[in-house]
Every structure is written in C-alpha cells, then in structure tokens.
Backbone as a ProteinNet text record, in pm:
[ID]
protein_1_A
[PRIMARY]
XXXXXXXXXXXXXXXXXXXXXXXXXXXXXXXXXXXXXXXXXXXXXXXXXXXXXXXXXXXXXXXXXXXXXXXXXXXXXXXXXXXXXXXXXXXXXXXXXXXXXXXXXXXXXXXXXXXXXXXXXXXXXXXXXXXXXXXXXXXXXXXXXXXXXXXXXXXXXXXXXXXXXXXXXXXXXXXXXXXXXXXXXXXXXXXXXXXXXXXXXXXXXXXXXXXXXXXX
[TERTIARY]
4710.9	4723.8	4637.7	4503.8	4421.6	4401.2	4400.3	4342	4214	4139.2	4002.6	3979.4	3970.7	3939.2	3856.4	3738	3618.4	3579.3	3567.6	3526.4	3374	3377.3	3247.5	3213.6	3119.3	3090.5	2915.4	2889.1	2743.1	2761.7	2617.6	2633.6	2455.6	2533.2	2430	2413.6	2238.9	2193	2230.4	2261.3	2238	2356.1	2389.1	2510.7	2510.9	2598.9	2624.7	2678.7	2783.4	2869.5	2926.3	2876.6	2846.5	2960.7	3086.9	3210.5	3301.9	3289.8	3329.6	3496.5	3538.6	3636	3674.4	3744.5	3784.4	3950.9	3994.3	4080.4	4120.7	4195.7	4215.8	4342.1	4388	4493.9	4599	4699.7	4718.4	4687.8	4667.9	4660.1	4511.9	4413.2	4260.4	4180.7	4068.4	4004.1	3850.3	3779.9	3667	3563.9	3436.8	3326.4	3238.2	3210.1	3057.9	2952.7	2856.2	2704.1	2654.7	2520.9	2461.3	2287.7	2231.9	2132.6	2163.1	2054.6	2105	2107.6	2184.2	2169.8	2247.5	2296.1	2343.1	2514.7	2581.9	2694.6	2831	2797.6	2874.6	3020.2	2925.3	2996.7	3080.3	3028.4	3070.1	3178.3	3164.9	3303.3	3406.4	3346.5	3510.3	3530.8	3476.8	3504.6	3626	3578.8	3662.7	3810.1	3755.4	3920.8	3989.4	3959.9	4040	4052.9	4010.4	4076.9	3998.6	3922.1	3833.9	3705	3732.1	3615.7	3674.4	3646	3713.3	3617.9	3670.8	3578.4	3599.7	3467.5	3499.1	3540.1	3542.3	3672	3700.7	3827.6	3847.1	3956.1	4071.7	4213.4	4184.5	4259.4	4256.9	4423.5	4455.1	4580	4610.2	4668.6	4698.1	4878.7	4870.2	5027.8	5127.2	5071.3	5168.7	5174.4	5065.5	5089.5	4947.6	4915.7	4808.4	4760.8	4684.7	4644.1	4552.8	4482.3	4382.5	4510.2	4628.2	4766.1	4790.2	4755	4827.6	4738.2	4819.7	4761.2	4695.7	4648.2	4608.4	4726.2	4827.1	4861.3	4933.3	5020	5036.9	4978.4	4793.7	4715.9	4688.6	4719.2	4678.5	4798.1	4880.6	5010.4	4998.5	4951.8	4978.4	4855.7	4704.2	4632.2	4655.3	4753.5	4755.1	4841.6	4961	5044.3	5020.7	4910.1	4883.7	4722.1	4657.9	4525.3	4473.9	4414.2	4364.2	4208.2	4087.4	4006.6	3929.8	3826.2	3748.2	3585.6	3492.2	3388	3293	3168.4	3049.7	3056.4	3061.8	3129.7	3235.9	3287.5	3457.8	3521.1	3426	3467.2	3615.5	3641.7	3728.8	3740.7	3846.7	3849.3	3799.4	3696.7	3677.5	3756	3827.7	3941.5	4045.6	4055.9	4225.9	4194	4312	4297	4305.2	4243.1	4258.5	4394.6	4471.5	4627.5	4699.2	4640.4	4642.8	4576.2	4446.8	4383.1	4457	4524.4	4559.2	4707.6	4708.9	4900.2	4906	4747.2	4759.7	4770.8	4754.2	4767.6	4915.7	4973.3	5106.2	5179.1	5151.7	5159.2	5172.4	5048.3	5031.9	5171.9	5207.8	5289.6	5394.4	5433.7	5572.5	5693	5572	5701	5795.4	5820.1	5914.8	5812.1	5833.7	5684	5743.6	5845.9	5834	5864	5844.4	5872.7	5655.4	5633	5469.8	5437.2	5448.7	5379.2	5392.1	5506.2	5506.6	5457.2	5443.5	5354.2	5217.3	5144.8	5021.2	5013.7	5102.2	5079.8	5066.6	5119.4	5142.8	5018.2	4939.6	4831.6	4703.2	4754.9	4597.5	4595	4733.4	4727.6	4664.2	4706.8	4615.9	4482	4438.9	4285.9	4247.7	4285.1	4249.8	4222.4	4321.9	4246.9	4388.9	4462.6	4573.8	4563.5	4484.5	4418.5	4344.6	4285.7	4211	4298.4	4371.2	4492.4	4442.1	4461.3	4448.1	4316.8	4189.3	4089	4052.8	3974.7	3891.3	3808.9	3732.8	3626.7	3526.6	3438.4	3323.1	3319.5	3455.4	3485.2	3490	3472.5	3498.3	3322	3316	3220.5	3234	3090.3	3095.9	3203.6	3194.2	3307.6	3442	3497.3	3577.1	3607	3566.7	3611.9	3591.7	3554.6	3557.9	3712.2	3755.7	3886.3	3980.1	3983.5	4078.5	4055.3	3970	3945.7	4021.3	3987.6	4123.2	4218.6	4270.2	4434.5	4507.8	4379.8	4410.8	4399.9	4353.2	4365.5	4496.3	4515.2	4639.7	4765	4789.4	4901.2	5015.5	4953.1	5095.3	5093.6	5089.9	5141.9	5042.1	4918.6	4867.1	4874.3	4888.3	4868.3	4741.5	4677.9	4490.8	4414	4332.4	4248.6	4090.7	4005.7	3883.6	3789	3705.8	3598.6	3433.9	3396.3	3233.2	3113.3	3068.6	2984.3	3038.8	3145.3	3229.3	3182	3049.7	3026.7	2849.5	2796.1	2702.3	2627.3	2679.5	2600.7	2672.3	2694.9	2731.9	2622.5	2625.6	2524.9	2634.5	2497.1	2577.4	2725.7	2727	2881.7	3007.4	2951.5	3062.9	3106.4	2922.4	3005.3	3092.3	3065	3085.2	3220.5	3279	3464	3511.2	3437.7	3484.1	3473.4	3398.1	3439.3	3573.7	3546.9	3687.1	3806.1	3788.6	3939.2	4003.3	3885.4	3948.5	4023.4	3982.8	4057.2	4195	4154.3	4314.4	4424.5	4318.8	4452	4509	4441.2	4460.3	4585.7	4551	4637.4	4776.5	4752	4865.7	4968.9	4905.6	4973.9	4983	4917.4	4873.3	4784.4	4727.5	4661.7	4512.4	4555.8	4417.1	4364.8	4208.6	4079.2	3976.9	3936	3782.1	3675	3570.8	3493.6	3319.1	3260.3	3165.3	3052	2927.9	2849.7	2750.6	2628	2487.9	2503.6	2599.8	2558.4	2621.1	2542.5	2539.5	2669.8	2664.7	2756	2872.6	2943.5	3007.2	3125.7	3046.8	3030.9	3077.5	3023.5	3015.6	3142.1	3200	3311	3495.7	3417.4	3558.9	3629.7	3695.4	3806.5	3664.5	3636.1	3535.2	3429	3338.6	3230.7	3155	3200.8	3135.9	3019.1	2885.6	2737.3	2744	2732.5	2679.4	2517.5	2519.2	2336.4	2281.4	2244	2228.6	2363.3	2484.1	2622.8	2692.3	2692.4	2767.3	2747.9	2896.9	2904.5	2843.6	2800.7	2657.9	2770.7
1536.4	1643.1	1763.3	1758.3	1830.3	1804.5	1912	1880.2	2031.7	1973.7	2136.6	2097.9	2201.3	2167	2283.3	2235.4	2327.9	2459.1	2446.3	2540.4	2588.5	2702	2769.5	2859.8	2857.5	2989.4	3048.9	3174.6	3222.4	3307.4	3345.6	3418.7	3507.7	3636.7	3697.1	3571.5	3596.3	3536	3347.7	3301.4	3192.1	3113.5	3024	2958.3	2804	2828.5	2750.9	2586.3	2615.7	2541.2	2555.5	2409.9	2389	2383.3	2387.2	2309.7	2200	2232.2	2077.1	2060.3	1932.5	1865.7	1762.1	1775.5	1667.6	1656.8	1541.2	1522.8	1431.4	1497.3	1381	1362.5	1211.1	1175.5	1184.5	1192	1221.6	1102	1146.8	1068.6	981.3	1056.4	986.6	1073.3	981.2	1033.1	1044	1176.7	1203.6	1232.6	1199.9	1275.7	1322.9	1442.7	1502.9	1495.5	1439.8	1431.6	1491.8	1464.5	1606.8	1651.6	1677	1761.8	1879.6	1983.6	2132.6	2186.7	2254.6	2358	2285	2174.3	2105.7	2200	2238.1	2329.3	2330.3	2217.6	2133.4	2225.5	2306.5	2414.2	2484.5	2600.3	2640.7	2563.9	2488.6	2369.4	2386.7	2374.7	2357.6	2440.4	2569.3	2712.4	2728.4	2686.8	2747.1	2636.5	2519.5	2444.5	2493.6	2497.7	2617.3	2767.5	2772	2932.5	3036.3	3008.7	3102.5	3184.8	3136.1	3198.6	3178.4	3298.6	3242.3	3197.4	3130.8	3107.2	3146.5	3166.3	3311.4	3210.1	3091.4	3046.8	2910.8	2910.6	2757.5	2745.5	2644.8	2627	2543.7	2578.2	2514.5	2450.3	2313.9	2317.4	2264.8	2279.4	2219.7	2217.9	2053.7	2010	2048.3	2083.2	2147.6	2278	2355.5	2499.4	2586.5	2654.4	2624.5	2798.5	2763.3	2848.4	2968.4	2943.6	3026.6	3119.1	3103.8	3237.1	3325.3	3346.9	3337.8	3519.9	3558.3	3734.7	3678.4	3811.9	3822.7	3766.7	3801.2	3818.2	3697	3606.1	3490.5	3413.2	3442.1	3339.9	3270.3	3399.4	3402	3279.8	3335.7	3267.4	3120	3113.6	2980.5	2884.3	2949.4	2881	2820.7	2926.8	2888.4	2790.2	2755.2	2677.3	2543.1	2539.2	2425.6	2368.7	2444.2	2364.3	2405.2	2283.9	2303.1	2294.2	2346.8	2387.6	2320.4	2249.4	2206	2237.8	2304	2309.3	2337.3	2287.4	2234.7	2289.8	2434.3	2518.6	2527.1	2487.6	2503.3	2608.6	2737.8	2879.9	2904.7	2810.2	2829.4	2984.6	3035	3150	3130.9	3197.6	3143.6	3182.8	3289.4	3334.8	3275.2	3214.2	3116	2961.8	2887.6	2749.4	2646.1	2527.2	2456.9	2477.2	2437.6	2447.8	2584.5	2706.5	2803.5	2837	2756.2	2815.4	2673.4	2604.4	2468.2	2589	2642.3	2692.3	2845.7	2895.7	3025.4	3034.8	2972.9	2888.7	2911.2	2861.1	2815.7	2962.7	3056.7	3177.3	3254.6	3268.5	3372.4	3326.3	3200.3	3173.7	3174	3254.2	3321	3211.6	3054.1	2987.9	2990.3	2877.8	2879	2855.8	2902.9	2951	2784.6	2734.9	2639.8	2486.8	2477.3	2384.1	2382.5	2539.7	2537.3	2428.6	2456.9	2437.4	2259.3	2228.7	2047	1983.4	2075	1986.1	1974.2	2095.4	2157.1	2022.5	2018.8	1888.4	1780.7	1779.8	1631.5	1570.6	1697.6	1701.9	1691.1	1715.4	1734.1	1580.6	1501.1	1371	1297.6	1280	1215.4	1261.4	1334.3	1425.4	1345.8	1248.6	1223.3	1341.5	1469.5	1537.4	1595.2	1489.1	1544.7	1609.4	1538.5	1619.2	1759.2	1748.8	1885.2	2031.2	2002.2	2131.5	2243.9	2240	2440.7	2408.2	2352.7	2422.4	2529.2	2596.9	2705	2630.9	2698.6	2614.2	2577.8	2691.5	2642.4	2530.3	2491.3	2429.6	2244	2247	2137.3	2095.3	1941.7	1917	1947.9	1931.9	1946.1	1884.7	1773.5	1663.7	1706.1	1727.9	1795	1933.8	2013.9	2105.4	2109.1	2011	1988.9	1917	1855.6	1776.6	1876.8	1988.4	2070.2	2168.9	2200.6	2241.1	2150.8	2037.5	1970.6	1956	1961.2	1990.6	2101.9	2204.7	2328.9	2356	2269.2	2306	2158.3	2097.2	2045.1	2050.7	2183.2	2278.2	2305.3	2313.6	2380.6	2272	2180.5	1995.9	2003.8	2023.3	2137.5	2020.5	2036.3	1953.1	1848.6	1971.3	1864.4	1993.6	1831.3	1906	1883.3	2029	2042.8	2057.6	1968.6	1978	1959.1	2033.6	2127.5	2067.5	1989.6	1906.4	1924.3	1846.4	1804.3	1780.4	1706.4	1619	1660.3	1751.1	1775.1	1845.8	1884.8	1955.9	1862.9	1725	1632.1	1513.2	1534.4	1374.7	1241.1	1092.7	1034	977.8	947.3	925.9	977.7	1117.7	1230.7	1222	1221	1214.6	1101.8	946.4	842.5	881.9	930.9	929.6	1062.3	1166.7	1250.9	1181.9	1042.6	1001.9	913.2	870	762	838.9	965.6	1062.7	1059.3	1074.2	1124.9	1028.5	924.7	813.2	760.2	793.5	777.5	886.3	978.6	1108.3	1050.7	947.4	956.7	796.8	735.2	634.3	633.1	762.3	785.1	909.2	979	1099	1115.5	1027	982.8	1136.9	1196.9	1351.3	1304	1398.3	1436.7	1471.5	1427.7	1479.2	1452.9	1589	1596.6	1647.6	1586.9	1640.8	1615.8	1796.8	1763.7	1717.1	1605	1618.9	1558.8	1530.3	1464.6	1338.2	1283.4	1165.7	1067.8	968.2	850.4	762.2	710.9	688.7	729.7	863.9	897.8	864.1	899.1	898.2	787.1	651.5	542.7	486.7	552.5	494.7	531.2	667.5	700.9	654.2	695.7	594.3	600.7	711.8	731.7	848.6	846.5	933	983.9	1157.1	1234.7	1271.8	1283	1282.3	1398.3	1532	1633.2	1698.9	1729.8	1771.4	1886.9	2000.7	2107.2	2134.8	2167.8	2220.2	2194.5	2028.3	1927.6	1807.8	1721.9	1600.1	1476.5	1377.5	1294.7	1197.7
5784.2	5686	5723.1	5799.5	5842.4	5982.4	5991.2	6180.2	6188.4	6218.7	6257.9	6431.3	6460.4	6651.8	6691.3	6720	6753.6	6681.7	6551	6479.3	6495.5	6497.9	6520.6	6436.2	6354.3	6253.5	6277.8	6310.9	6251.9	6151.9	6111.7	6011.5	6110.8	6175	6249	6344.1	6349	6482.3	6473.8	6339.2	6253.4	6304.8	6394.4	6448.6	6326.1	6224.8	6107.5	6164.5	6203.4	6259.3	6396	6421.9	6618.1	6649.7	6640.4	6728.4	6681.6	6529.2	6442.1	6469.3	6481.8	6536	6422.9	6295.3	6276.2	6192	6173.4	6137.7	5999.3	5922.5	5774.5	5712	5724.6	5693.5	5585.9	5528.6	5434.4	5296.7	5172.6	5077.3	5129.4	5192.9	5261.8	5172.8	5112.8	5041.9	5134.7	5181.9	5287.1	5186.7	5200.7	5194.5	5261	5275.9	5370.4	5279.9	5380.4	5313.5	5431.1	5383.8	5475.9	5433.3	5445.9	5400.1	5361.2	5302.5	5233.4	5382.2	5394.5	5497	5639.9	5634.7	5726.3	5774.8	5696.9	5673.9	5670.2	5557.5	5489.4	5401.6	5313.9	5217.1	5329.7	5408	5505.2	5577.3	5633.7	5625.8	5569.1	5405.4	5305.7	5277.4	5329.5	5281.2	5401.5	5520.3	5656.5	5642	5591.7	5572.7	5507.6	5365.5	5243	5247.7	5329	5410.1	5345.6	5269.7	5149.9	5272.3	5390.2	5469.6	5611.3	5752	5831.6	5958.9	6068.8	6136.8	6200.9	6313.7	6416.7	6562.9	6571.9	6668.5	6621.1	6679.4	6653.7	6564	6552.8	6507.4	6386.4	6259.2	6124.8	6090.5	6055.1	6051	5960	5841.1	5733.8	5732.8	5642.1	5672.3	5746.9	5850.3	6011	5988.5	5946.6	5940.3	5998.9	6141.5	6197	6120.7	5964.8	5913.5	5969	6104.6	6123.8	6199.7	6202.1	6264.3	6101.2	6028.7	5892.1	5856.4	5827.8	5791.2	5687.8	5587.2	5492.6	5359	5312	5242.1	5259.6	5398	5403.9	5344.8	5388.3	5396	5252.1	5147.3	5009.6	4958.2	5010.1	4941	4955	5098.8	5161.5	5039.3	5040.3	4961.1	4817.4	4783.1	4604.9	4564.4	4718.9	4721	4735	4835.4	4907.8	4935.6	4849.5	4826.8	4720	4678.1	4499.8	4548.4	4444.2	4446.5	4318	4357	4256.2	4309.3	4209.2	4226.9	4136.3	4168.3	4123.2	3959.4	3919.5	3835.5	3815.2	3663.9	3647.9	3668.9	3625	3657	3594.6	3482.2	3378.9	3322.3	3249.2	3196	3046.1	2967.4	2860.1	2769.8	2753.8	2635.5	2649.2	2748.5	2736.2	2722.7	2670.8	2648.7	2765.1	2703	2869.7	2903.1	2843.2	2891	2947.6	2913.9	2976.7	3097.5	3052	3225.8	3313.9	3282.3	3367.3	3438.6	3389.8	3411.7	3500.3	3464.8	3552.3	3701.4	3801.5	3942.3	3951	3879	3909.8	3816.5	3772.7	3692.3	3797.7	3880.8	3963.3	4089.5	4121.5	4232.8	4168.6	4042.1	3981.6	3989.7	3924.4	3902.9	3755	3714.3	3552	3498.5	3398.4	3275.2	3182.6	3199.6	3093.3	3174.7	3343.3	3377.3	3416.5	3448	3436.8	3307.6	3163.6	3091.1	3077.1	3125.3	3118.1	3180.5	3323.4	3427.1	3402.8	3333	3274.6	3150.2	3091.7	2986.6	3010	3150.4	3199.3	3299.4	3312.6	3427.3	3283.4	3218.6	3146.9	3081.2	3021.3	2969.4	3078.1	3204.9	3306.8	3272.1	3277.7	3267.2	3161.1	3051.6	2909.7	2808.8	2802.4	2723.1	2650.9	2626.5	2553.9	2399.2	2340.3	2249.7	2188.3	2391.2	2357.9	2443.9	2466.6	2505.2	2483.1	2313.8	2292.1	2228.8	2269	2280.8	2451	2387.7	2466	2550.2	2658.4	2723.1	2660.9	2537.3	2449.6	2391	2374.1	2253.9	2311.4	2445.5	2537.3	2621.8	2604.6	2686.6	2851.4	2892.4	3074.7	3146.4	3106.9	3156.3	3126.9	3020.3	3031.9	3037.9	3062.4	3117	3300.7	3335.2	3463.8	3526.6	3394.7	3438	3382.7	3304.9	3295.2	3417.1	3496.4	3673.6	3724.4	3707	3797.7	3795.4	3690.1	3649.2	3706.7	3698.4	3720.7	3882.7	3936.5	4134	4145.9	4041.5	4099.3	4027.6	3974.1	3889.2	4014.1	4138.9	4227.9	4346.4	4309	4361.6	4529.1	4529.4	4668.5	4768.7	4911.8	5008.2	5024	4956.4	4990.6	4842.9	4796.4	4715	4753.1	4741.1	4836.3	4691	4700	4596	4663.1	4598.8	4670.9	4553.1	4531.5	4438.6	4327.5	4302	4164.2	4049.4	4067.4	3959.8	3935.1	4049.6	4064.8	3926.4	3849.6	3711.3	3581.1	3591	3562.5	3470.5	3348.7	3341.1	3366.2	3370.6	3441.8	3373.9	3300.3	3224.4	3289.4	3267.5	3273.8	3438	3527.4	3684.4	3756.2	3639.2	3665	3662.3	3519.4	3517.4	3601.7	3662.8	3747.4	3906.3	3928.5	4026.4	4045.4	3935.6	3896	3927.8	3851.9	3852	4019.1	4087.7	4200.7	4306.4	4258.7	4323.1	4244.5	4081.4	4029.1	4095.7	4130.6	4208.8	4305	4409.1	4539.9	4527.3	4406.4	4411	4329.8	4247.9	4148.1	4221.4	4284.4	4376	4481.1	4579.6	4713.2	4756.9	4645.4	4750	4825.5	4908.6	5001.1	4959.6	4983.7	4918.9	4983.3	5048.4	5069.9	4998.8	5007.6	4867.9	4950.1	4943.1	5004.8	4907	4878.5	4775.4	4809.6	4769.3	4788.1	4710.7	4649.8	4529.8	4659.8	4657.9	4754.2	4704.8	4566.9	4506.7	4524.7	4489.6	4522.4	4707.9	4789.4	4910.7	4957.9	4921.8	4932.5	4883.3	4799	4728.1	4854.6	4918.9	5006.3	5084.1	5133.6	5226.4	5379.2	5378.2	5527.2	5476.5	5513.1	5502.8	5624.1	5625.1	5758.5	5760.3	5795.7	5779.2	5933.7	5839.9	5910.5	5883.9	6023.5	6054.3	6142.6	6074.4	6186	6227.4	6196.3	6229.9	6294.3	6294.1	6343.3	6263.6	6370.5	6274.6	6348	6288.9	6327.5	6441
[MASK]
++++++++++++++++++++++++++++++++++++++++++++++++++++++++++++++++++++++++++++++++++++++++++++++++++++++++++++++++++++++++++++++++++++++++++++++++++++++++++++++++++++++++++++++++++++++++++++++++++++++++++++++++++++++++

C-alpha cells in the first residue's frame, strides 16, 4: 500500500531524515517509536504528502505521489489518506456529524449519500447519540473519535495518525487504541500511527524504532 525509497529531508544545515526505506502492507497496522527528535513526525508528514522531501520516491496505492503537482497532490490527499492527530482540530461551530461530512464536502460528493456514511462512521465511533452535539459539548475521547470518522469520511487508502491518544487519559486512550484495530479488522485499512505509548506500539502488526533519521 506504501512503498518510501530513500527519503531524505533537512531543514537548513539539520539533515532530519537519513535515507528512510520502507514499506507497508495493505490492511497492516505500523507503529514508529522513536525518541523526540528522532524524525518520526517528519516521516508522516512526507508519507501524507503534507510536507515534501527533498529526494526520494513516495508511493501510495500505485500512485508514485512525489510526481503529483500541486493541485493533483491536494486532490489525491483528501481522497486517499485520512488524518488523525494528537489534536482533533475539530471545527467548533459545526456538529460532530458535520465536521465528520466536510472531507467528503470539499471532494464534491452527494450531500445525502455523505450524510449516511457520516452516520454510519460515527455509530462505529459509539457516538450515535452524540451526532448534533458541537465539540464543547463532547468529551476528549470523543471528540477524538469524531476526528476519526472524519479522516475516514472519503473511504482513504491509509489512515496516518501522529500521537492519537497522546492528550488522552487512560480510559479514553485505552478505547482510542482499541478503535484502531476495530478499523483494521472491520475495514481492512492501513494504519500507521507514529506515538511514544509502549502499549500502544506493542499491540501492532510490526513496530519501526527510528533514531537520529533513520530506521534502527
């Protein structure tokens, strides 16, 4: 589902990422651990296309993204990779069920085949109840699983999560770890997810342990 082949990133004199090489299967659930500064984030920034790297080939579901203009590239992301991170970065004036549906809004699909899938993504989420609340109106935990509904609104190839559970008490990170494996067994999606919780990590199909801007 992923293929990366010698990615290289600095930032100035600062060489982030040494030459990273790896590959992830489809419906494989990965974690990177790492130390701070190891360049991990940077990673899932350059897989999800949200950052580019200054060499080196990115390929998602047979489409070798680092060829992809600007305006491709946009398209290609909103289609085909969902986005979960540390911050829900929810919209606060709209409802979960609205911010679950805007993803799939902006990629100008049916506004009423959007809103069933949006219903149907949030009952998995356990929050059929809480629909047309607002974000205030919702605990951490959940409004972290209406983020996930919401990076998996446009059915994406691979979903990339950047410390998920990390501003999490433990309850809440316990069933945001759970979630991600009900994804991987109920939808078969890809998921890499970079984070520090050992737990977590421990639970994946494989776990990559990068150090100084490479992988161990």
């Amino acid at each position: 589902m992923i293929k990366a082949q010698n990615i290289h990133k600095s930032f100035g004199s600062l060489e982030v990422l040494k030459g990273i090489s790896l590959e992830v299967s489809k419906g494989e659930v990965v974690a990177i651990v790492g130390a701070s500064g190891a360049g991990k984030t940077t990673l899932l920034q350059i897989l999800g296309t949200l950052s580019a790297a200054d060499s080196g080939i990115v390929e998602i579901d047979g489409t070798e993204v680092t060829k992809l203009g600007d305006k491709a590239l946009s398209r290609f992301r909103n289609e085909h990779i969902g986005f979960v991170f540390q911050f829900h970065h929810l919209l606060p004036e709209f409802t979960a069920l609205e911010n679950v549906c805007i993803p799939a809004f902006i990629a100008h699909r049916d506004r009423a085949e959007v809103e069933i899938r949006a219903r149907e993504l949030l009952e998995m989420m356990g929050l059929a109840e809480r629909m047309n609340h607002k974000p205030a109106q919702l605990s951490g935990g959940e409004q972290q699983r209406v983020a996930i509904a919401r990076a998996l609104i446009n059915n994406p190839s691979v979903l990339l999560a950047d410390e998920p559970s990390g501003n999490l008490d433990t309850r809440n990170r316990d069933e945001i770890h759970r979630l991600f494996f009900e994804l991987r067994d109920k939808l078969g999606q890809t998921i890499i997810i970079v984070t520090h919780d050992d737990g977590l990590a421990a639970m994946a199909d494989r776990k990559i342990t990068m150090s100084d801007g490479e992988i161990l």
